[in-house]
C-alpha atoms as an extended CHARMM CRD file, in Angstrom:
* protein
*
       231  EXT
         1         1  UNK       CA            -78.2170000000       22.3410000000       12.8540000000  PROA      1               0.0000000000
         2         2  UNK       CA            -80.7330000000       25.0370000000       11.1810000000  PROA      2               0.0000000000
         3         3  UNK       CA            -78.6780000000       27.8940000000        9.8540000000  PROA      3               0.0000000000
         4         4  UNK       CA            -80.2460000000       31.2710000000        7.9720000000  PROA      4               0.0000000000
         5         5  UNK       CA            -77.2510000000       33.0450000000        6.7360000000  PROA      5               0.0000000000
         6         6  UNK       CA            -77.7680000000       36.3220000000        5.4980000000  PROA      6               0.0000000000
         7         7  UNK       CA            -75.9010000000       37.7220000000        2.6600000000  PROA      7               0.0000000000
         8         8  UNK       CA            -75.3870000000       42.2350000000        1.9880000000  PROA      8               0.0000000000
         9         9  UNK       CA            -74.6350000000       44.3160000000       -0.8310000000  PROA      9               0.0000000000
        10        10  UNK       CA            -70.3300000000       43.9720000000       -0.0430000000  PROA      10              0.0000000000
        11        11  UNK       CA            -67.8480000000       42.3660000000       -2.6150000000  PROA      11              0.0000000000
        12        12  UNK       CA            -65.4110000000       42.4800000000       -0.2690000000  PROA      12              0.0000000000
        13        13  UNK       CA            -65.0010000000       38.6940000000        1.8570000000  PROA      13              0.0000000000
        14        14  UNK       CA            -68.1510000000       37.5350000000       -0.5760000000  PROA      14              0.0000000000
        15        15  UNK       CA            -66.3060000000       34.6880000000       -1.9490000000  PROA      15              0.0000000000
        16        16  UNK       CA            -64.6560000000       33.6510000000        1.1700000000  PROA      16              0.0000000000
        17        17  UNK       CA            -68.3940000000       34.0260000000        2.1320000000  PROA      17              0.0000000000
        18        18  UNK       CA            -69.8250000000       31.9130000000       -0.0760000000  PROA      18              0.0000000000
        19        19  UNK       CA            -66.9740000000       29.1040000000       -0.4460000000  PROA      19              0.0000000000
        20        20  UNK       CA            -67.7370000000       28.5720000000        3.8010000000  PROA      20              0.0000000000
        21        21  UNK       CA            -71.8570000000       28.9370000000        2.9550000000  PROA      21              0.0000000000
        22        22  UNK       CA            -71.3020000000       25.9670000000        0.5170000000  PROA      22              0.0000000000
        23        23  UNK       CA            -69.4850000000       23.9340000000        2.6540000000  PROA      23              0.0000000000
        24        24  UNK       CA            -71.6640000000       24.4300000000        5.9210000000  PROA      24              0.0000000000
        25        25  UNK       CA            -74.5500000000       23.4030000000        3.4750000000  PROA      25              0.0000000000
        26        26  UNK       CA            -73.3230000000       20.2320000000        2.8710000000  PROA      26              0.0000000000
        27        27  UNK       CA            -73.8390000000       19.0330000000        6.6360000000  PROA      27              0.0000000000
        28        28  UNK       CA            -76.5980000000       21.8490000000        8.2420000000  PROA      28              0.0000000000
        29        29  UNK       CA            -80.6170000000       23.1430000000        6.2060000000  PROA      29              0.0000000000
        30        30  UNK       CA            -78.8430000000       26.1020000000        5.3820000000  PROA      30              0.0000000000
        31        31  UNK       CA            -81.6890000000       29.2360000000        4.3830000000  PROA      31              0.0000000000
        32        32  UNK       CA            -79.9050000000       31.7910000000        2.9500000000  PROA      32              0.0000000000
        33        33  UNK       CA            -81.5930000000       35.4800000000        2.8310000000  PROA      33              0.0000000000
        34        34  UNK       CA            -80.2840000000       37.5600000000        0.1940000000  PROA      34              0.0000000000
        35        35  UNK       CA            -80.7470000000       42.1190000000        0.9980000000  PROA      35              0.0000000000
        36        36  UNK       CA            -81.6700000000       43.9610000000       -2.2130000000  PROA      36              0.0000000000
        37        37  UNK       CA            -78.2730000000       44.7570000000       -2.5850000000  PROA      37              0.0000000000
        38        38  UNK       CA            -76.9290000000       41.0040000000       -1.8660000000  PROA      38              0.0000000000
        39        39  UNK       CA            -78.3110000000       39.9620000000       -4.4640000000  PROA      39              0.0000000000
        40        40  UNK       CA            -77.6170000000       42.1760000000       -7.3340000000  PROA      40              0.0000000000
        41        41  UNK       CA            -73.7740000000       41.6930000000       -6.0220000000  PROA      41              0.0000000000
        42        42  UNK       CA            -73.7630000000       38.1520000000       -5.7660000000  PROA      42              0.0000000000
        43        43  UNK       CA            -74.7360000000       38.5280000000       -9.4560000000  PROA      43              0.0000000000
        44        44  UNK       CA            -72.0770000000       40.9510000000      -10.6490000000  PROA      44              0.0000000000
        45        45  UNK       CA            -69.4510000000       38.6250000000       -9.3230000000  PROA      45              0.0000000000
        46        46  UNK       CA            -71.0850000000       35.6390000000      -10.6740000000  PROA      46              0.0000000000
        47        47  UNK       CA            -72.0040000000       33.9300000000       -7.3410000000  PROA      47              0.0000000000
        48        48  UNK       CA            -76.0050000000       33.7610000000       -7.5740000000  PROA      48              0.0000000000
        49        49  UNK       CA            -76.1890000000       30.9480000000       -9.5590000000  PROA      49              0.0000000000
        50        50  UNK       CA            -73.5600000000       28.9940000000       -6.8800000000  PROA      50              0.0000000000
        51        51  UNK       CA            -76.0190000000       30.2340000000       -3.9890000000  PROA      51              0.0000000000
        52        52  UNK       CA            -79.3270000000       29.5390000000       -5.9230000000  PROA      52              0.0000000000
        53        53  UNK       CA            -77.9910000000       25.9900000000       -6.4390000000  PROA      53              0.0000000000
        54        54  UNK       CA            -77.5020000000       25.2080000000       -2.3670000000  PROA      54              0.0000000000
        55        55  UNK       CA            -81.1300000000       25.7590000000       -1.9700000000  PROA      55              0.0000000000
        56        56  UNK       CA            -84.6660000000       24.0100000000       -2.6280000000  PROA      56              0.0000000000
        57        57  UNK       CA            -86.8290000000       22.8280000000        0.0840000000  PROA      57              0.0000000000
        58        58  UNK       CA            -88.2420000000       23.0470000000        3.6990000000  PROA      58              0.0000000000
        59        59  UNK       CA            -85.5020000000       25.1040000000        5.5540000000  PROA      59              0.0000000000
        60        60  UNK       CA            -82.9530000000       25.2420000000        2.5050000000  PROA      60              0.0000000000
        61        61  UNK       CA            -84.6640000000       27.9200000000        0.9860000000  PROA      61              0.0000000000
        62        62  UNK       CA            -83.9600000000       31.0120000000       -1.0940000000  PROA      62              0.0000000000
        63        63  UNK       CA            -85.2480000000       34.0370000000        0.7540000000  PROA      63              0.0000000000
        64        64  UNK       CA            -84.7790000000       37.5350000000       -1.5780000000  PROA      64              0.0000000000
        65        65  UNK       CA            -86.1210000000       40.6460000000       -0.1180000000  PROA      65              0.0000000000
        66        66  UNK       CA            -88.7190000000       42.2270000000       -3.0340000000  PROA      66              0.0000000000
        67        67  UNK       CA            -90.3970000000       38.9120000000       -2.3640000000  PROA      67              0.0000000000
        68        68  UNK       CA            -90.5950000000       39.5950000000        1.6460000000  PROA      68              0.0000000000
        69        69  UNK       CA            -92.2500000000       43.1390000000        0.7690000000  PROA      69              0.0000000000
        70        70  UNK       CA            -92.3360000000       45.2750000000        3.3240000000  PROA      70              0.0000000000
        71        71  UNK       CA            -93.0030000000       43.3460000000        6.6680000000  PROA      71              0.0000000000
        72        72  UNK       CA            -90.4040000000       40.5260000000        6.4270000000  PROA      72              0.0000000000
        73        73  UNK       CA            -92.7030000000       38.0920000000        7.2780000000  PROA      73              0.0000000000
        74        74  UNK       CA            -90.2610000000       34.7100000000        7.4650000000  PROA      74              0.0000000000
        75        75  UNK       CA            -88.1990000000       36.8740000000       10.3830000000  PROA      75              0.0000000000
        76        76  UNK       CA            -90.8730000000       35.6100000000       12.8950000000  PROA      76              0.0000000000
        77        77  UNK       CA            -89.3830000000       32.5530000000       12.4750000000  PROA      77              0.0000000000
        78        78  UNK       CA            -86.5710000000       33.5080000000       14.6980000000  PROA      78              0.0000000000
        79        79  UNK       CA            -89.1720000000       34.1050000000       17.3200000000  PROA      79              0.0000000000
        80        80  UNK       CA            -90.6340000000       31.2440000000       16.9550000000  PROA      80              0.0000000000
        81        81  UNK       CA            -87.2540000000       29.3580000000       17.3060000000  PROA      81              0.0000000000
        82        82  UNK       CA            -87.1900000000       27.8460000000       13.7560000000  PROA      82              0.0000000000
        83        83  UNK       CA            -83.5060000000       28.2320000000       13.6490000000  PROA      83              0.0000000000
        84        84  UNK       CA            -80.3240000000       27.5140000000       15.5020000000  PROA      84              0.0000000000
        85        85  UNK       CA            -78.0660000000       30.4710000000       14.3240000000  PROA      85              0.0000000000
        86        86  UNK       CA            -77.9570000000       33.3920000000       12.3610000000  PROA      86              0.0000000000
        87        87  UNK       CA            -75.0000000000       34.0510000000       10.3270000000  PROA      87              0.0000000000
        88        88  UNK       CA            -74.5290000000       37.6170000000        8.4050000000  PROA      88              0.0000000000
        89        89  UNK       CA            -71.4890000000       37.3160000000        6.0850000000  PROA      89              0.0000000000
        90        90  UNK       CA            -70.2120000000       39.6970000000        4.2730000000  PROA      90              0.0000000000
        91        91  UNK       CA            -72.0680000000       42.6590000000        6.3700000000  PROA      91              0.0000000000
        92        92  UNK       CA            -71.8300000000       46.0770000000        4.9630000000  PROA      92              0.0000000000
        93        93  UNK       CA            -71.6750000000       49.2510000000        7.1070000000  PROA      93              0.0000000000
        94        94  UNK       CA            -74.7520000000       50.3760000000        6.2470000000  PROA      94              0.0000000000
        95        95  UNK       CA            -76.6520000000       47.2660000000        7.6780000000  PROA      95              0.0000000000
        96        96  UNK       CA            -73.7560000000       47.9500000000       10.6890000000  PROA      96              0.0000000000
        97        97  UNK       CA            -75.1860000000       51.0830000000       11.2070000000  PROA      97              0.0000000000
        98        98  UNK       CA            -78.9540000000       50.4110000000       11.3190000000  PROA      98              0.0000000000
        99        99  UNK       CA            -78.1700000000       47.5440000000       13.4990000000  PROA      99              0.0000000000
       100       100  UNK       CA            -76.4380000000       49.7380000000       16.2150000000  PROA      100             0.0000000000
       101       101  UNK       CA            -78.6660000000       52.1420000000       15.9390000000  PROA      101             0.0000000000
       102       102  UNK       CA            -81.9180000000       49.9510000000       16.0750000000  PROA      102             0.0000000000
       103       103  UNK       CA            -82.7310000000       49.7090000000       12.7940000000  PROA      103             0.0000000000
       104       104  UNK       CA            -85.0330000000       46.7850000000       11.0420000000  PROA      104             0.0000000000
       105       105  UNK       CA            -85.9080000000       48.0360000000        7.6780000000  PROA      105             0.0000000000
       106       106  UNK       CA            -84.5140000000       45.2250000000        5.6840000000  PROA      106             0.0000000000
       107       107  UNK       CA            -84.5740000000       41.8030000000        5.1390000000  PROA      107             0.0000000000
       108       108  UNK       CA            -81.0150000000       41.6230000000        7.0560000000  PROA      108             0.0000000000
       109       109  UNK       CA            -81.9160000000       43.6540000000        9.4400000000  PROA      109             0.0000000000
       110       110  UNK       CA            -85.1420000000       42.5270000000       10.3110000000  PROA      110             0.0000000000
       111       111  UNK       CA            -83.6870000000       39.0630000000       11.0210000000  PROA      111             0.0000000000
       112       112  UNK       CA            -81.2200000000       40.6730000000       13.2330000000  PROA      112             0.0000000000
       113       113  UNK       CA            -83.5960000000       42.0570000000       15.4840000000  PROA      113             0.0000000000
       114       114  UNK       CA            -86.0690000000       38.7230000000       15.6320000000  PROA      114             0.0000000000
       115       115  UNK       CA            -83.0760000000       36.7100000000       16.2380000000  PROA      115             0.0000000000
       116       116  UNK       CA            -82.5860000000       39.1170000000       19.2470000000  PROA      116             0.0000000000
       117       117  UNK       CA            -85.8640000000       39.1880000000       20.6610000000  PROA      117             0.0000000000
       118       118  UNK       CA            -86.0010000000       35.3240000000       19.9650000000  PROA      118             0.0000000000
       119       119  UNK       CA            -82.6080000000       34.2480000000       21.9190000000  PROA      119             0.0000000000
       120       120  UNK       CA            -80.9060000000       33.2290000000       18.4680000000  PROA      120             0.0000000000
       121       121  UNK       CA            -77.1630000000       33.4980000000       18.4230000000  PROA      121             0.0000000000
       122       122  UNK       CA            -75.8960000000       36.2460000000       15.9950000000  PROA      122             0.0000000000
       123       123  UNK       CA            -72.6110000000       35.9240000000       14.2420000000  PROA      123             0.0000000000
       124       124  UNK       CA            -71.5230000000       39.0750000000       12.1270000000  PROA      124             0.0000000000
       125       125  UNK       CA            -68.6770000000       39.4710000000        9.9050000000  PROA      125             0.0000000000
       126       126  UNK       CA            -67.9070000000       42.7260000000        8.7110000000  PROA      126             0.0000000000
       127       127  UNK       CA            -66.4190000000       44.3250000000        5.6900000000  PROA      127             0.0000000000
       128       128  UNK       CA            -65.3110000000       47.4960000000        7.6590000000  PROA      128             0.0000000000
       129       129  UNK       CA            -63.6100000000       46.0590000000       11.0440000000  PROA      129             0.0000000000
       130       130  UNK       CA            -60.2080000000       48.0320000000       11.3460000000  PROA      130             0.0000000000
       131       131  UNK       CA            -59.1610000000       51.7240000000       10.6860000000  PROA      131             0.0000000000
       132       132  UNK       CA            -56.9900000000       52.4070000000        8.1380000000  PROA      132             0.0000000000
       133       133  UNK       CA            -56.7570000000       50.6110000000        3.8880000000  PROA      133             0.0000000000
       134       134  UNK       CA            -58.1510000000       47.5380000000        2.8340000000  PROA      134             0.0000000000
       135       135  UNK       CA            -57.4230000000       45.5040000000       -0.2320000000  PROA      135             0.0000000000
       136       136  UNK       CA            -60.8710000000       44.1960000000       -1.7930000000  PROA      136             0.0000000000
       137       137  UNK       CA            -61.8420000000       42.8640000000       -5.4650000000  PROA      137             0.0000000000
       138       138  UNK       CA            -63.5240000000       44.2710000000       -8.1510000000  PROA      138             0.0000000000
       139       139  UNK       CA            -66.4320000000       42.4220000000       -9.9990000000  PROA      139             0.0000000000
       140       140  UNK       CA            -65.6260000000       43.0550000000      -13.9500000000  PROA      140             0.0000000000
       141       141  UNK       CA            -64.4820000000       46.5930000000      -15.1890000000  PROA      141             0.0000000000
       142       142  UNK       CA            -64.0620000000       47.4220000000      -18.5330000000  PROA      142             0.0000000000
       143       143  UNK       CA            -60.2520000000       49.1390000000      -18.5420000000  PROA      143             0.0000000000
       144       144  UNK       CA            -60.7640000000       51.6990000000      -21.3210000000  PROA      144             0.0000000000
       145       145  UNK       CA            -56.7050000000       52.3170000000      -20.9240000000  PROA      145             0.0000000000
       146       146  UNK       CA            -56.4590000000       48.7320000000      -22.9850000000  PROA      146             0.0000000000
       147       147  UNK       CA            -59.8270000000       49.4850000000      -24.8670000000  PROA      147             0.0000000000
       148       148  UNK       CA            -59.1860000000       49.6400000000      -28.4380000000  PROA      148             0.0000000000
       149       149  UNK       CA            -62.6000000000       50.8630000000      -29.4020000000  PROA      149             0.0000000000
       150       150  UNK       CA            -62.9980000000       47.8790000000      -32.3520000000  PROA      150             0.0000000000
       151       151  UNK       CA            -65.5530000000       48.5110000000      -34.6690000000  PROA      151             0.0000000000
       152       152  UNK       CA            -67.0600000000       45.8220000000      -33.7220000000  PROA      152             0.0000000000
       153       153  UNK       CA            -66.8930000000       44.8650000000      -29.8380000000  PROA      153             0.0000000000
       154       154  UNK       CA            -66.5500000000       41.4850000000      -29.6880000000  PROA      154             0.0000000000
       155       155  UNK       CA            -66.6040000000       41.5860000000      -25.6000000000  PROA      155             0.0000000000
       156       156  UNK       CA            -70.1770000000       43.0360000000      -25.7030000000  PROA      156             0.0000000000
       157       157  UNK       CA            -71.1820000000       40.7880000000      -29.1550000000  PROA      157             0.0000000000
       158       158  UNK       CA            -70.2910000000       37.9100000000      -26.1760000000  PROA      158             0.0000000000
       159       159  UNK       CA            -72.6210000000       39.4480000000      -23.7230000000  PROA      159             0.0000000000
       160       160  UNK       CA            -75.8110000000       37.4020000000      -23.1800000000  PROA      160             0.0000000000
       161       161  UNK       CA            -77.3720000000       40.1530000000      -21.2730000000  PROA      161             0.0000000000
       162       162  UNK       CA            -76.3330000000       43.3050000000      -23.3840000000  PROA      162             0.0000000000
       163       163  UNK       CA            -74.7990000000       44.9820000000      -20.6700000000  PROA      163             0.0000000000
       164       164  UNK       CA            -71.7070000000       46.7920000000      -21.7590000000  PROA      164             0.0000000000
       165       165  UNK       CA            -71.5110000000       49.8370000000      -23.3290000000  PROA      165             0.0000000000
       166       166  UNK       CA            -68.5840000000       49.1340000000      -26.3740000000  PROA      166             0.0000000000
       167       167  UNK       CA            -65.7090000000       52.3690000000      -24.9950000000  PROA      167             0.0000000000
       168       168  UNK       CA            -67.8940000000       53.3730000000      -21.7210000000  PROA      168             0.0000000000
       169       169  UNK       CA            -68.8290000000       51.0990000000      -19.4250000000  PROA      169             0.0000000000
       170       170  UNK       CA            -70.1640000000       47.6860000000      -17.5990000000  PROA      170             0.0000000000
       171       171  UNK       CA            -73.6700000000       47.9600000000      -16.4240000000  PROA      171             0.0000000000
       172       172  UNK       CA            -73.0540000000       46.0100000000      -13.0950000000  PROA      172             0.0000000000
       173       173  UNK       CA            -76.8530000000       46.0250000000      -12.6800000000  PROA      173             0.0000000000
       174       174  UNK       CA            -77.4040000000       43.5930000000      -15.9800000000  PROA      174             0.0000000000
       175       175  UNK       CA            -73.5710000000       42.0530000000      -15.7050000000  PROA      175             0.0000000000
       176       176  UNK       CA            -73.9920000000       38.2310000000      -14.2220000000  PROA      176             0.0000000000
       177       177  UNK       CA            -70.4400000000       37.9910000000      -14.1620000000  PROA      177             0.0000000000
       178       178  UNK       CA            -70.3550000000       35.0380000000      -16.3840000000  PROA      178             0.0000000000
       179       179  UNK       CA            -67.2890000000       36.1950000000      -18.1670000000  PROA      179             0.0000000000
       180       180  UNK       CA            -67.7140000000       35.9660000000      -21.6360000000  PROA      180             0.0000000000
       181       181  UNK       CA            -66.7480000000       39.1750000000      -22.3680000000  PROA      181             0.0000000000
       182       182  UNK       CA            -63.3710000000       39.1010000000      -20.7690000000  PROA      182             0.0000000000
       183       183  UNK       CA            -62.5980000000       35.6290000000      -23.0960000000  PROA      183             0.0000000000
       184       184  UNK       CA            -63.8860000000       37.5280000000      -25.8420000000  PROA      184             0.0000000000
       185       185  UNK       CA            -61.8720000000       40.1730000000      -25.7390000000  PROA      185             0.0000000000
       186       186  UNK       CA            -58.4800000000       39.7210000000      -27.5750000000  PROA      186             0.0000000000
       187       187  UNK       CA            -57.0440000000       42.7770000000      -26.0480000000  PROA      187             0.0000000000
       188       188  UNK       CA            -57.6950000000       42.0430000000      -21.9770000000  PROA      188             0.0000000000
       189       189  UNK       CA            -60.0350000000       45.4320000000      -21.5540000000  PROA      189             0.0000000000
       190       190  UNK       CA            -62.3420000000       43.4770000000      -19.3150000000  PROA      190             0.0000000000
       191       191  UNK       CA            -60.7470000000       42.2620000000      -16.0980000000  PROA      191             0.0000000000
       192       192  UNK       CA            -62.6260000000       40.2770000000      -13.0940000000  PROA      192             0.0000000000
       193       193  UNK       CA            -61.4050000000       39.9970000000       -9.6280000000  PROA      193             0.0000000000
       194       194  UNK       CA            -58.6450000000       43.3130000000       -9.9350000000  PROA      194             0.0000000000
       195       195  UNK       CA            -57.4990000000       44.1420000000       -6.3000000000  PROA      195             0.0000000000
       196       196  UNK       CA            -57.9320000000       47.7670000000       -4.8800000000  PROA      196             0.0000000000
       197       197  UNK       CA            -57.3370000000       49.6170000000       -1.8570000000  PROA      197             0.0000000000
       198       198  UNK       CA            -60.5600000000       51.5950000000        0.0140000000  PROA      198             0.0000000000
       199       199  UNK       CA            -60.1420000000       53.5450000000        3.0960000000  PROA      199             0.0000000000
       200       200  UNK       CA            -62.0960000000       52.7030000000        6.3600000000  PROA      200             0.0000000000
       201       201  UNK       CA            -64.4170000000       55.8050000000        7.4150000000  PROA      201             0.0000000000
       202       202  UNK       CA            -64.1210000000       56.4670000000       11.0430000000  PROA      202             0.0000000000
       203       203  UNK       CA            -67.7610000000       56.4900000000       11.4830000000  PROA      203             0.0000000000
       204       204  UNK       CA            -68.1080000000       52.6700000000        9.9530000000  PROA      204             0.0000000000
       205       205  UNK       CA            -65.5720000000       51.5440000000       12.2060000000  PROA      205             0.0000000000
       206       206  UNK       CA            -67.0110000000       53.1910000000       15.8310000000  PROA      206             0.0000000000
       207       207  UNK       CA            -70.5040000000       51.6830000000       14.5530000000  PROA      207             0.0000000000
       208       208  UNK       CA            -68.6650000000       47.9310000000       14.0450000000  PROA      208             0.0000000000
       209       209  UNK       CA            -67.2940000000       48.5250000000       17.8100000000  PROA      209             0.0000000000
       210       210  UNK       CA            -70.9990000000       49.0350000000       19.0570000000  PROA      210             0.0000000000
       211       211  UNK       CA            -71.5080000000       45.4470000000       17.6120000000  PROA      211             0.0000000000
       212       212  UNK       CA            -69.7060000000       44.0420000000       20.5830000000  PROA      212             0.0000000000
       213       213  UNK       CA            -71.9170000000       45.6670000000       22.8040000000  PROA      213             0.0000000000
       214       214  UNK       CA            -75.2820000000       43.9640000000       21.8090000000  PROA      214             0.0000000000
       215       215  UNK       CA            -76.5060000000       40.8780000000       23.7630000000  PROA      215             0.0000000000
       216       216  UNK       CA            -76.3620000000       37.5660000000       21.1600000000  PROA      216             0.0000000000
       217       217  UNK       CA            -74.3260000000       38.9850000000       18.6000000000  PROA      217             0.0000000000
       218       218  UNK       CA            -70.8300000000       37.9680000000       18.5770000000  PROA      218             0.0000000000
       219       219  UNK       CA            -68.2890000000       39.8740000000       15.7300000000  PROA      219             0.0000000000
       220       220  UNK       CA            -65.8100000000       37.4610000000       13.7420000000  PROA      220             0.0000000000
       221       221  UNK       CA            -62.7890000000       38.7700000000       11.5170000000  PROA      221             0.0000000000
       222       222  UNK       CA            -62.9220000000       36.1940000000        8.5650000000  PROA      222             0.0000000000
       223       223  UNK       CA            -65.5370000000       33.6040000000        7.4230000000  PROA      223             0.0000000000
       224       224  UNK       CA            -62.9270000000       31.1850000000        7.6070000000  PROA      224             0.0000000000
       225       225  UNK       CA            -63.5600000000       31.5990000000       11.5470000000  PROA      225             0.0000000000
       226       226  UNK       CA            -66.9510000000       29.7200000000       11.5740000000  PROA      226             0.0000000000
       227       227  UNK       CA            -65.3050000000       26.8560000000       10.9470000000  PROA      227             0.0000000000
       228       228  UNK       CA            -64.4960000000       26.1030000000       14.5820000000  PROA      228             0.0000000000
       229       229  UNK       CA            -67.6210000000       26.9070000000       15.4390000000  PROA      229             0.0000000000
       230       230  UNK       CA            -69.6580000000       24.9120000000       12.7190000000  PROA      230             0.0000000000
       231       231  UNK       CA            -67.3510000000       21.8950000000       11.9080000000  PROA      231             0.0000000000
């Protein structure tokens, strides 16, 4: 089977994500399209490399948005019937929300709408399903409660791409999540992967329910669900 799986800006279900992407790869050409935001995320929680490595080729491609520019060419392959399936996993509530509303200003959302007006079957799992808290992960944080402001920061001597600020901060945008920092620090004031609750906005959930109204688009809870679908 030809897959394009399309990954969004959302930490939350992006390892589950990815662990089903790599699998899935093993036995279907997998493309995977990466949003702006996809991919700078996949990079703060150290996942890019992982992704990068499941393409190269003919239909096992890398597909980043800055390099699609502004008219998304490679969506017209959905029209064209290049693929079996689009899969969307983790999708934030902002690509929800242009999706509902008709929206194809993105990569992601681009190859939503061609997969529509091409007959390709749409699977989207969302971040924001159900009203009320969710428990998701943090990429690394520097916990300035543990922080004992060395002289010399030996978690940002350990950075290979200078991007934390010794007392202040992580610059998500340069972290890769390699975590060199957190090893290097001998007083655990970088974490990776610490759990926290968000609310669900009312308006990201009554957008997810429209999903269930649009023709070729089916909504699934968990990644872990394309498994009886795919395998």
């Amino acid at each position: 089977m030809r897959i394009a799986w399309g990954i969004t800006g959302a930490g939350h279900l992006l390892q589950e994500s990815v662990n089903i992407l790599i699998k899935i790869s093993k036995e279907h050409e997998v493309t995977v399209l990466l949003s702006g935001a996809g991919e700078e995320v996949l990079k703060m929680y150290g996942l890019f490399e992982s992704v990068k490595n499941l393409t190269g080729g003919k239909y096992r491609e890398l597909i980043l948005e800055d390099d699609q520019r502004a008219s998304f060419p490679m969506t017209g392959r959905f029209s064209l019937g290049t693929y079996d399936l689009l899969i969307v996993s983790p999708t934030t509530s902002n690509t929800i929300g242009k999706i509902v509303n008709g929206i194809a200003d993105t990569l992601i959302t681009n190859a939503v709408a061609q997969a529509g007006k091409g007959h390709v079957e749409t699977f989207i799992i969302p971040v924001d399903l159900e009203s009320g808290d969710l428990e998701t992960v943090l990429p690394s944080k520097l916990e300035l409660d543990l922080c004992q402001n060395c002289e010399t920061c030996d978690a940002s001597a350990a950075c290979p791409n200078d991007a934390i600020t010794p007392g202040i901060e992580i610059n998500l945008l340069k972290c890769k999540g390699c975590g060199a920092c957190q090893t290097a620090c001998q007083f655990g004031a970088v974490t990776d992967g610490r759990l926290i609750n968000i609310h669900m906005r009312d308006i990201d959930i009554q957008n997810t329910n429209k999903l269930y109204e649009i023709r070729g688009i089916k909504v699934l809870r968990h990644p872990k669900d394309l498994k009886s679908i795919l395998f």
